[in-house]
C-alpha positions in Angstrom: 54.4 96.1 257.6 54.1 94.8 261.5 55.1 97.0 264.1 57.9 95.1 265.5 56.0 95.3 269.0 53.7 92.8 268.5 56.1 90.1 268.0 58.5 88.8 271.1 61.9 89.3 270.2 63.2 85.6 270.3 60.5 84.4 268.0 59.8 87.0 265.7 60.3 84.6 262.4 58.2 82.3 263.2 54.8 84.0 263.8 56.0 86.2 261.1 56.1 83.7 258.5 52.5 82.3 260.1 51.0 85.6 259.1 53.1 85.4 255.8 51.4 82.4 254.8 47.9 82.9 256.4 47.6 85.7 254.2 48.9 84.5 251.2 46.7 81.3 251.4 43.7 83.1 252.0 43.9 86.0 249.4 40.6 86.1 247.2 39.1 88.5 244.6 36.5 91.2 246.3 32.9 90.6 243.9 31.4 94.0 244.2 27.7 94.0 244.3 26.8 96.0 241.2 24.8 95.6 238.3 26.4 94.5 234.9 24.8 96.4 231.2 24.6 99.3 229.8 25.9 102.3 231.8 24.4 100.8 235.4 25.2 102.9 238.0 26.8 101.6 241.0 24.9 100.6 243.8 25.2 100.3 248.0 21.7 100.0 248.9 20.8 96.5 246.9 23.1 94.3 249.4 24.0 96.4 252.1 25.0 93.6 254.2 28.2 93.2 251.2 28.4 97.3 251.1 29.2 97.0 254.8 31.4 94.4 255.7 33.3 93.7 252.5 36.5 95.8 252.1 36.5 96.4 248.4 40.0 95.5 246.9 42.4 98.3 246.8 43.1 100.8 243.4 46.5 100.7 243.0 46.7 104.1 241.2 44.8 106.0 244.0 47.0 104.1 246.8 50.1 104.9 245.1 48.7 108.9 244.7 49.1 109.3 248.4 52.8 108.0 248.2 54.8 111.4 248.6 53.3 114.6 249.1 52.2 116.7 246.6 54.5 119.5 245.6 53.2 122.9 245.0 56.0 124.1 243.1 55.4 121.7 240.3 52.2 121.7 237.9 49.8 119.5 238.1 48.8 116.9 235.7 45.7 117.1 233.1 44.9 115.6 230.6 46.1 117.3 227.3 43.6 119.2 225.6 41.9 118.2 221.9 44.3 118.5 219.4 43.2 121.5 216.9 43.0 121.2 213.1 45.9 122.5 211.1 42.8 125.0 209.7 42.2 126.0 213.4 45.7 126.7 214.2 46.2 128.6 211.1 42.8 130.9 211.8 44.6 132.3 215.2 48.0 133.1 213.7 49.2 136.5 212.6 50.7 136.5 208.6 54.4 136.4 210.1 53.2 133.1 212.9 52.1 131.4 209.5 55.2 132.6 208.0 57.1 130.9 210.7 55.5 127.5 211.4 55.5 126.8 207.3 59.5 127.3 207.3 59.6 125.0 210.5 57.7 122.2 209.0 59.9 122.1 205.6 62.5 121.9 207.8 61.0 119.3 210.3 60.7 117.2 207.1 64.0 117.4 205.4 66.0 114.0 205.3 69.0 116.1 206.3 70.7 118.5 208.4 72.3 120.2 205.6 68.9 120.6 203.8 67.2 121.2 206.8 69.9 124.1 207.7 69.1 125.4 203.9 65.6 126.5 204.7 66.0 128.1 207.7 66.2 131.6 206.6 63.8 133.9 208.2 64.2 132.2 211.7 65.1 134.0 214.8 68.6 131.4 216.6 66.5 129.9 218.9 64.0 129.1 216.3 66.8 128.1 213.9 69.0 125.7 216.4 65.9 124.1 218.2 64.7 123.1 214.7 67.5 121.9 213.8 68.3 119.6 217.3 64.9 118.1 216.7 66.0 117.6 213.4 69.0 115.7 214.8 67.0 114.0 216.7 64.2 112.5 214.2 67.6 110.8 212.3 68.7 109.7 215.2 72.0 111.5 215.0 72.4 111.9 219.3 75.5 114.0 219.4 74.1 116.1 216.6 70.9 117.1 218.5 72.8 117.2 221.5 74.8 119.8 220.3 72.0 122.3 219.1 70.0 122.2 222.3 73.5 123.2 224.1 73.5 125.9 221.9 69.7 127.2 222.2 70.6 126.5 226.2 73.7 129.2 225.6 71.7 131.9 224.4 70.9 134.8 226.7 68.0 134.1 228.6 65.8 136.8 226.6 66.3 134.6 223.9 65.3 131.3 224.6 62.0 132.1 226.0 60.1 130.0 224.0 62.5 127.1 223.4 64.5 127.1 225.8 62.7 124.9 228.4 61.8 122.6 225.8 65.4 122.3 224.9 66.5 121.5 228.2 64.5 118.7 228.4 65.0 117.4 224.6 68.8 117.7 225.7 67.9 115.0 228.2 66.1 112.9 226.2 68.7 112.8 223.2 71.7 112.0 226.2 69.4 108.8 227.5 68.6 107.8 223.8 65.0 108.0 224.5 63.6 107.6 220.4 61.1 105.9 221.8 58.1 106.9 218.8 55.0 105.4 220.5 53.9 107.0 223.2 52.1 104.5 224.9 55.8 102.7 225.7 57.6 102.8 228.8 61.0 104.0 228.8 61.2 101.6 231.6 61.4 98.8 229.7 63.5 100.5 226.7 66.6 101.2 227.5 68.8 102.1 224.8 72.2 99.6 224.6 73.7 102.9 222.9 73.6 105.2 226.0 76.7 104.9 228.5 76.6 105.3 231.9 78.1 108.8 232.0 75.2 110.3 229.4 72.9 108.9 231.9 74.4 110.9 234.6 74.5 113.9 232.5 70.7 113.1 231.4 69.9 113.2 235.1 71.6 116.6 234.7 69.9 117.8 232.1 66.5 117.0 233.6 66.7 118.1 237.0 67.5 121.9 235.2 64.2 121.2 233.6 62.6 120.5 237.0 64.6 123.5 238.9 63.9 126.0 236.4 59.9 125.3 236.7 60.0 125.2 240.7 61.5 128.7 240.1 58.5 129.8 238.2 59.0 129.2 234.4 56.0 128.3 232.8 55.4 124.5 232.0 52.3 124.5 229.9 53.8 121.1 228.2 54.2 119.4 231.5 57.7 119.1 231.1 58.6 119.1 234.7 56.6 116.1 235.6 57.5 114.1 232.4 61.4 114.7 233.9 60.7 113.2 237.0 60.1 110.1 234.9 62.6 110.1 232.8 64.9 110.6 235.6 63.1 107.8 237.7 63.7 105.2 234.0 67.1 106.7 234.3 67.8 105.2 237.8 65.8 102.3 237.1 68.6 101.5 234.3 71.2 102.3 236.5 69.8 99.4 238.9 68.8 102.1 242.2 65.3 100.6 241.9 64.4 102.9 245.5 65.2 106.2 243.8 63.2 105.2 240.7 60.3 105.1 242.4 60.4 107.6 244.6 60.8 109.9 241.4 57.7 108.0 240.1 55.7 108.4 243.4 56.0 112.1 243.1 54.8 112.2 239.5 52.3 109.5 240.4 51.3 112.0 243.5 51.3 115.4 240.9 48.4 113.7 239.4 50.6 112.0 236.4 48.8 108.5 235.4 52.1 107.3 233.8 54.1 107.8 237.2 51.5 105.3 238.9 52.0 103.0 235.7 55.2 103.0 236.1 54.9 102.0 239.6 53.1 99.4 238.8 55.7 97.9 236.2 58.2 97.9 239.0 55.9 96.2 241.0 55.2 93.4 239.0 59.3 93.1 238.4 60.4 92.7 241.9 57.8 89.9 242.6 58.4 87.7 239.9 60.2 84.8 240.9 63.2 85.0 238.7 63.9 88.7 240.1 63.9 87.4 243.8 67.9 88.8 244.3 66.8 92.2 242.7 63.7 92.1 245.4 66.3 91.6 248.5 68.7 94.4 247.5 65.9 96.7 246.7 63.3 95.6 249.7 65.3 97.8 252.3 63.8 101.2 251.5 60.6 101.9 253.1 58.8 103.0 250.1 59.2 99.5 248.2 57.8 98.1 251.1 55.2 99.9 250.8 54.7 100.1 247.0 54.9 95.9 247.4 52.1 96.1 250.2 50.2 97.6 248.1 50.7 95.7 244.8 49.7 93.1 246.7 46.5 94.5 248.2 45.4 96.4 244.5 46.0 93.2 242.3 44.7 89.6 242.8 47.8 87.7 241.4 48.2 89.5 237.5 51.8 90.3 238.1 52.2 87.0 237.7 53.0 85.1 234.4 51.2 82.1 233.5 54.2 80.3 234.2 54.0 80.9 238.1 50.8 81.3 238.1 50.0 78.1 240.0 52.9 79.0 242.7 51.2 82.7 244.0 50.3 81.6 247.1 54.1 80.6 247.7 55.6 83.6 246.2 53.2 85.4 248.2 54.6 84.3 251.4 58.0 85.2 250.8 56.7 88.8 249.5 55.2 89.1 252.8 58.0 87.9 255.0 60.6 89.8 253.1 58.4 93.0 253.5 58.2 92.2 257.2 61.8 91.3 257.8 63.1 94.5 256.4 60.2 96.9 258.1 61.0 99.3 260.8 58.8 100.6 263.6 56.0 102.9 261.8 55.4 100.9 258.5 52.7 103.0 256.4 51.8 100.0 254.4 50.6 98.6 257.5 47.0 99.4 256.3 47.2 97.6 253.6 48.4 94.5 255.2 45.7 94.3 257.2 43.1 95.5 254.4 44.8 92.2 252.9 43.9 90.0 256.5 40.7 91.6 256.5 39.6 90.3 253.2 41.2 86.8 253.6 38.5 86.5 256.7 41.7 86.8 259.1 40.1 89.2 261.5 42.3 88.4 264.6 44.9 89.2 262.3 43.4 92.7 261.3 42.2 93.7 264.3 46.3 93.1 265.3 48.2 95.0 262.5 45.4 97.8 262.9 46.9 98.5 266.7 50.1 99.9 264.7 48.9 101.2 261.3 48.4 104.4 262.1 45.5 107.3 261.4 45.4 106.9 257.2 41.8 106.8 256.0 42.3 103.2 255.1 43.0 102.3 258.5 39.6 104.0 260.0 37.7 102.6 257.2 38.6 99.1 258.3 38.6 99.8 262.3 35.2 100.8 261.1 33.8 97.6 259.6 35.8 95.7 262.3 34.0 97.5 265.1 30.7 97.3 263.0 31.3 93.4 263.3 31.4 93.5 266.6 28.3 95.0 266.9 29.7 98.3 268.5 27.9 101.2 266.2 29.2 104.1 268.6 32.9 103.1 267.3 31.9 102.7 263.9 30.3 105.6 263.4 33.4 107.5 265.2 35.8 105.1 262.7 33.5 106.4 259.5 33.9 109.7 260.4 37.6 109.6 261.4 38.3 107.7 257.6 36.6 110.5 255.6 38.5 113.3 257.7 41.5 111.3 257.0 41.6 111.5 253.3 43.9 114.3 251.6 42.1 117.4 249.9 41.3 116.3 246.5 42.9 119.0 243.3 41.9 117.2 240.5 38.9 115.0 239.0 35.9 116.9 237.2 31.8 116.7 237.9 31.6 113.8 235.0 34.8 112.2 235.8 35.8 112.4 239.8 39.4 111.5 240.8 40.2 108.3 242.4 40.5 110.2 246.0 37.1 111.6 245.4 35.7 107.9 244.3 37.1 106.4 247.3 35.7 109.6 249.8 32.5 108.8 248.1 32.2 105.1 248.4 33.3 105.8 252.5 30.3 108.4 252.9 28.0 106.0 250.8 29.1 103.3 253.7 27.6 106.1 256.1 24.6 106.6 254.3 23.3 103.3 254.7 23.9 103.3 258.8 21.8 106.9 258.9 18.9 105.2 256.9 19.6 101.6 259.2 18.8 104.5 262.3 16.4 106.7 260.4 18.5 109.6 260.0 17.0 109.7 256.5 18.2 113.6 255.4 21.3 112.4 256.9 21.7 110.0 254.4 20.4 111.5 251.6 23.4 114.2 252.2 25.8 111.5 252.6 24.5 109.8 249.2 24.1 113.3 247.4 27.9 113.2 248.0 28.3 110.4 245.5 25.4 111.6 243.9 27.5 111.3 240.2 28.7 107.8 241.0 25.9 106.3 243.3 23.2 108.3 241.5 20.7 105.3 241.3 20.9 105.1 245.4 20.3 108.8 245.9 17.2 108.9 243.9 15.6 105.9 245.8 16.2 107.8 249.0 14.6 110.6 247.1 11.6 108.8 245.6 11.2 106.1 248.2 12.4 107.5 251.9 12.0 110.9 251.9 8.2 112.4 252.6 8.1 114.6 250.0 7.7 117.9 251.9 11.3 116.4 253.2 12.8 116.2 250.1 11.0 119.9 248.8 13.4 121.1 251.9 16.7 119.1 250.7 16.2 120.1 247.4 15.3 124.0 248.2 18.8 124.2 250.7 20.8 122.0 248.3 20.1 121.5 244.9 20.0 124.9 243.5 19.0 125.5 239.2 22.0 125.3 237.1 22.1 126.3 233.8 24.6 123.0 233.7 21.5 120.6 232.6 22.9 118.0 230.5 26.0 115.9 231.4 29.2 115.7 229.0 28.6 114.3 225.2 29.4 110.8 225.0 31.8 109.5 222.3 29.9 108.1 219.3 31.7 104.8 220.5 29.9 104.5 223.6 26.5 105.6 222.0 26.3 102.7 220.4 26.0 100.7 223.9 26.0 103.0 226.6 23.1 104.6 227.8 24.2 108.5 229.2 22.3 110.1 231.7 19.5 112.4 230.4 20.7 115.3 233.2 23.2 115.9 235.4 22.5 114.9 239.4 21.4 117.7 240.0 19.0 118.7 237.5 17.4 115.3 237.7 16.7 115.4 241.3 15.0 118.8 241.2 13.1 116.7 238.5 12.2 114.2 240.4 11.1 116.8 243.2 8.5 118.0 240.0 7.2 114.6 239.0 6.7 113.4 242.5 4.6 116.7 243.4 2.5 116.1 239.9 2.3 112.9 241.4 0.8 114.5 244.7 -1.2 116.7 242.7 0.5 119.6 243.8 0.4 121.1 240.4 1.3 124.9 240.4 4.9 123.8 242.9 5.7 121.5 240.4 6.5 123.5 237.3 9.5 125.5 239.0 11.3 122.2 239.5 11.6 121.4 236.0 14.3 121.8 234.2 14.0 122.1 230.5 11.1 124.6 229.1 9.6 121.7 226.8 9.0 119.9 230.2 7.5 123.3 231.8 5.5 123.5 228.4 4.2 120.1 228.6 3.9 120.5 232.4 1.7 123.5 231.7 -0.8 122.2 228.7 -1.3 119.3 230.8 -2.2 121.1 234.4 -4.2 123.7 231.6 -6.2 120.9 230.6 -6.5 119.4 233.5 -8.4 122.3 234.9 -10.5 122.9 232.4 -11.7 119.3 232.6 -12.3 119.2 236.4 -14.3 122.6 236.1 -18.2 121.1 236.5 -19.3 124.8 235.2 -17.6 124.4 231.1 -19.8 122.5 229.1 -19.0 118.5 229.1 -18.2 118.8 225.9 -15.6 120.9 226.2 -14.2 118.9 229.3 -14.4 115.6 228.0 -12.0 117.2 225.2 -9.7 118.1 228.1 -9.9 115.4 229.9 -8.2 113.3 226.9 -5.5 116.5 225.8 -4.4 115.3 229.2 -4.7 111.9 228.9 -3.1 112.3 225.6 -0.3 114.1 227.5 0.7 111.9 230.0 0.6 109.1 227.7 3.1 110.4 225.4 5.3 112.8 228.1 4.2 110.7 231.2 7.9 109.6 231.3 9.2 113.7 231.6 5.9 114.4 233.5 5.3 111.9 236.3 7.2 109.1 236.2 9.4 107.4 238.4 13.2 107.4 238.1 13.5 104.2 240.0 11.3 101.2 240.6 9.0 101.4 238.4 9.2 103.0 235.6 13.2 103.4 235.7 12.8 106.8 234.0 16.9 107.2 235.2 17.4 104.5 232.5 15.1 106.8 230.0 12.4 103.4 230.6 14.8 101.4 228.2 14.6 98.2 230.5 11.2 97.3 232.1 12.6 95.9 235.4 16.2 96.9 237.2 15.6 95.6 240.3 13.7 96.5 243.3 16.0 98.1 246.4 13.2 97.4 248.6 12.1 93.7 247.4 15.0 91.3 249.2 13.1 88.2 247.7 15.7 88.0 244.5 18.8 89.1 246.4 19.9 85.3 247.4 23.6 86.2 248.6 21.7 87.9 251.7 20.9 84.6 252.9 24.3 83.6 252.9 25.8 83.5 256.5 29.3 86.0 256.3 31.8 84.1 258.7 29.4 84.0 261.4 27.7 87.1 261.4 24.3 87.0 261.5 23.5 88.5 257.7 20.4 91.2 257.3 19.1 93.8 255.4 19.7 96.9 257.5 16.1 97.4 256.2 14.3 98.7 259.3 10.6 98.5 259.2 9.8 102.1 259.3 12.3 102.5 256.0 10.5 99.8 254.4 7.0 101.2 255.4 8.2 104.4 253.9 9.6 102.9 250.8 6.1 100.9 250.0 3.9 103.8 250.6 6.0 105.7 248.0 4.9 103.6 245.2 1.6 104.2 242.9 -1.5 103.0 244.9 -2.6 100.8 241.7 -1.6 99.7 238.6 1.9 99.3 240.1 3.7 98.3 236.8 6.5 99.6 234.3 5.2 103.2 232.9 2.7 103.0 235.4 1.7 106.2 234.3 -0.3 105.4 231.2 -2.9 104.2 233.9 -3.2 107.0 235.1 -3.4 108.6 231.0 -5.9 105.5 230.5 -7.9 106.9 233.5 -8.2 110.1 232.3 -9.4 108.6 228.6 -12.2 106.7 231.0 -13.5 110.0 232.6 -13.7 111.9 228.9 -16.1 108.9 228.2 -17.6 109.6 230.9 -19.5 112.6 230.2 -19.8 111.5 226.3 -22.7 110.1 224.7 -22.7 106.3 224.2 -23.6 107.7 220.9 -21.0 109.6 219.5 -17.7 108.4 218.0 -15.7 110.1 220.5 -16.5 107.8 223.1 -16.0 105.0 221.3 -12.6 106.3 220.1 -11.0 107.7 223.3 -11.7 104.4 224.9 -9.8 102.5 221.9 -7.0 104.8 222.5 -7.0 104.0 226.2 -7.3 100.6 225.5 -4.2 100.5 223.7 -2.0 101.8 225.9 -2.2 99.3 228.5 -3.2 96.4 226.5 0.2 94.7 225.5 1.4 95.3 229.7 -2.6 94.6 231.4 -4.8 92.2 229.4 -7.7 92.4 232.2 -7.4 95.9 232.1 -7.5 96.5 227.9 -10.1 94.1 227.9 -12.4 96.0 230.3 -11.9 99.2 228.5 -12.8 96.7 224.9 -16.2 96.0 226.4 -17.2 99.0 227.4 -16.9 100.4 223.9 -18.0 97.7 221.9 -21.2 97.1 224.2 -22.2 100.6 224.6 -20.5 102.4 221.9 -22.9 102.3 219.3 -20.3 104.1 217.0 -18.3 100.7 216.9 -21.3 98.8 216.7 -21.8 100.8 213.2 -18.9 100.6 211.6 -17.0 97.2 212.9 -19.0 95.2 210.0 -17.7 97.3 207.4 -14.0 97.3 208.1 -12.1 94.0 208.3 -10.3 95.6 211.2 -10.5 98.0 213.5 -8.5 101.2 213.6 -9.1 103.7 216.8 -9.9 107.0 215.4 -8.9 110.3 216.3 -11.5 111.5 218.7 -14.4 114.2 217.2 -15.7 115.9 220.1 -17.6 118.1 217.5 -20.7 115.9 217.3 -22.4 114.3 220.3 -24.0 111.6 218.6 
């Protein structure tokens, strides 16, 4: 909403309706710059020129989070637990618990009261007359179930300890006619023609106890509480007082409920369709549907309408717009998201304007901060970046795997941040900005890792940050996703102390490597490898001996080379477990077209200083710079076991075969070089090629010389 300030009194329609329509003509979808396929991670660093200025299009569901403040007294929202088997269940009851439930479930599925009432004997009243109310309730008989929870309600308070909350709010439910069975349904959209307005009104009743008697302490395991705020909020919704409904459903949104920002967005789409236009006008007064509407319309690009209007949303748009600016007072908080909305249209003038009056909300730094980074001004948009991430509320819920919306959005703000400190060469800077993110922008933080950082630089991150965790691998992944999604190997954080151990085995720095890995296989293989290695490289053990070592390690590297040595980016893509031989290069600009593009007259670049660049190039293997680079490197090692072999022994000729086939199908130059040299000198081959119609490597014999 504008500040009414910025308009002169005697012409405030007019402009208003200019902005109305300047925005609702110019709205367009937000293209992030990620990668499509199989679990890709997000990225900031391929198109940083996009990750900059673009203002990604809202999330309605973490917008509408930060709608009411969150209320201590009342749980909050998680998702409900795995459902045990009936055998689990069973295993922690005591004889009388089993005793109990099977008496409750004959009654549960009787196809009457009376029967139902018949096997009851053995329950305690509560047990008894909550049964039977949700008896009632299955057969739809309202005053029936009614009645029963009253009763369970009437019972001294020492006896309806277990029920009795649960009754309260099943009272509710049976007053409002809520028999809705699938819970995926709105009781938004269901209202039952058999409930009269004065149930509602006692519903409400009933509900708010539920609601009271948890903000006085009682425990709400079921989440009972929150579900009554939306019952409450469907309940006024019928009733036609739209602004209560969703100020109920704000505060369940805001407790963490996903169904309260559904909810939301139902209303949404309702008061701006075109057919509900009188409903918008009546309800368009409160402060908070302003709001919720600004929103709406910065979170979705046109799907609340049908494919009837569809053709009229830039018109329908406008009159959103002006109605929400009509009815705003002085101190709109959806003035953010207005001129998120300008901003994103390309209407800067206009942004820069409703930004005078939006307030100190994260959203509103976040977008001073790309405005003053189009103007060239980094001072301000550092101070703006800063200012945005402050800005944003403590986060209470979200998990390591599976961060909340708030944390998403704090991530994506300090990923913005990152790429400035590398732009200026604060590269540990960036690295802790990135290692922020470092579950959703994990691809990012290991080039910075692999490709910015000197290694003694990343040794230090890595030593004050990224401490061992037993917590190596991340959550299982649903045999649903296995069949397309490629998981992560490791969490963050045991990967990048990973990646700290390949890149020393890279340097050579052997004996600091080991620590840094994660798993004892890799330590094991680690070991046998930097075992062998020494053996080989000792010119006092006979050559024999070494040559022998020299391919162990070659044999190694070829087959581990991926845990051992490789690169979790460009190019082996070891994050991707070397599924896909090529993911894009952060550093090679020659494929990303779109940064040739000019964006509304600024200048585009890479934010790719020279020095990063440098850094990033010197990073890479010296030669063979391909996908598994490493079984050069084991190919190498092969070559130098031939090299203190005899000619004439079939060793030679068979740890150069090997060698050769590792690299043949990826470096024909290369296999073919290693071919030569065995079938020229190898007088093993030589021997036995005319007797075999094809040639198989052998396995090495280092027992005879030749």
């Amino acid at each position: 909403m504008l500040h009414l300030r910025l308009f002169a009194r005697q012409r405030r329609c007019k402009p208003l309706l200019s902005l109305s329509l300047a925005l609702a003509t110019t709205l367009m979808p937000f293209a992030p710059a990620n990668a499509c396929g199989p679990h890709f991670y997000n990225r900031l660093l391929v198109e940083r020129n996009k990750t900059l200025l673009d203002m990604p299009e809202g999330n309605f569901a973490f917008e509408t989070s930060l709608f009411a403040d969150f209320d201590k007294t009342l749980p909050i929202w998680k998702k409900p637990a795995e459902i045990a088997t009936e055998e689990e269940i069973n295993a922690q009851m005591s004889e009388k618990e089993l005793r109990t439930a099977n008496i409750i479930a004959q009654m549960r599925a009787s196809i009457s009261l009376e029967q139902a009432d018949a096997l009851s004997k053995g329950l305690t009243p509560e047990e008894r007359l909550y049964t039977l109310g949700a008896v009632a309730f299955s057969l739809v008989d309202t005053s029936s179930a009614a009645d029963y929870f009253t009763q369970v309600l009437a019972l001294p308070e020492n006896e309806q300890r277990v029920y009795g909350l649960a009754a309260q709010y099943s009272l509710g439910r049976a007053l409002m006619d809520d028999y809705i069975t699938d819970p995926k349904e709105s009781p938004l959209l269901s209202r039952a023609d058999s409930a009269d307005h004065i149930q509602l009104k006692l519903a409400l009743a009933a509900f708010q106890k539920v609601i009271d008697r948890v903000k006085s302490g009682e425990p709400d395991d079921a989440l009972l509480s929150l579900s009554s705020l939306g019952q409450q909020a469907a309940i006024h919704f019928w009733l036609g007082d739209i602004a209560t409904s969703i100020h109920l459903y704000a505060q369940q949104s805001v407790q963490g409920d996903p169904s309260g920002s559904a909810s939301l967005r139902i209303i949404a789409n309702i008061l701006m369709k075109p057919q509900n236009e009188k409903l918008l006008k009546k309800a368009i007064k409160d402060p908070l549907v302003q709001q919720l509407l600004a929103i709406q319309l910065f979170s979705d690009s046109g799907n609340w309408l049908d494919d009837e209007h569809s053709n009229e949303k830039s018109q329908i748009t406008t009159k959103i717009l002006a109605l929400i600016n009509s009815s705003a007072g002085t101190g709109f908080k959806g003035s953010d998201s207005l001129a998120a909305i300008a901003y994103r249209s390309g209407k800067y003038d206009m942004a820069a304007t409703l930004l005078k009056n939006s307030g100190d909300s994260a959203l509103s730094w976040w977008l001073r901060a790309k405005m003053a980074l189009r103007n060239g001004d980094m001072k301000a948009t550092a101070t703006a970046y800063a200012k945005a991430v402050d800005s944003f509320p403590p986060s209470d819920s979200g998990t390591a795997d599976e961060p909340s919306l708030l944390e998403r959005r704090v991530c994506l703000v300090s990923g913005e941040q990152g790429v400035l400190a590398l732009n200026r060469g604060d590269y540990l800077q960036a690295m802790a900005l990135f290692y922020r993110g470092k579950y959703i922008y994990r691809a990012d933080l290991l080039d910075i890792a692999e490709r910015v950082l000197t290694l003694d630089e990343l040794k230090g991150f890595v030593d004050k940050n990224v401490h061992t965790t037993a917590d190596i691998l991340p959550r299982p992944i649903d045999k649903d996703e296995q069949t397309y999604y490629v998981s992560p190997i490791m969490t963050p954080d045991a990967e990048l102390r990973e990646v700290l151990a390949r890149r020393l085995m890279r340097a050579k720095r052997y004996d600091e490597a080991l620590p840094y890995f994660q798993t004892a296989q890799h330590r094991q293989w680690a070991k046998q490898f930097i075992d062998n290695l020494k053996t080989a490289q000792n010119p006092k053990i006979e050559k024999r001996v070494r040559a022998q070592a020299y391919y162990q390690s070659a044999l190694i590297l070829r087959d581990q080379g991926l845990e051992l040595t490789s690169y979790a980016m460009t190019p082996d893509y070891a994050i991707y477990r070397s599924i896909y031989s090529y993911v894009g290069d952060t550093y090679d600009l020659g494929w990303q077209q779109d940064e040739n593009i000019p964006n509304d007259g600024i200048q585009p670049q890479s934010w790719i200083t020279p020095n990063e660049a440098a850094r990033a190039k010197a990073a890479l293997p010296k030669t063979n710079n391909q996908f598994l680079h490493y079984r050069w490197k084991a190919a190498e090692l092969a070559s130098k076991s031939a090299d203190l072999l005899s000619p004439k022994s079939q060793a030679y000729t068979a740890v150069l075969c090997h060698a050769r086939s590792w690299i043949k199908n990826r470096d024909r130059e290369g296999g073919a070089k290693l071919y030569r040299r065995y079938t020229k000198t190898g007088t093993y081959y030589s021997q036995v090629v005319h007797s075999q119609s094809s040639f198989k490597c052998p396995k090495p014999d280092f027992t005879h010389q030749g």
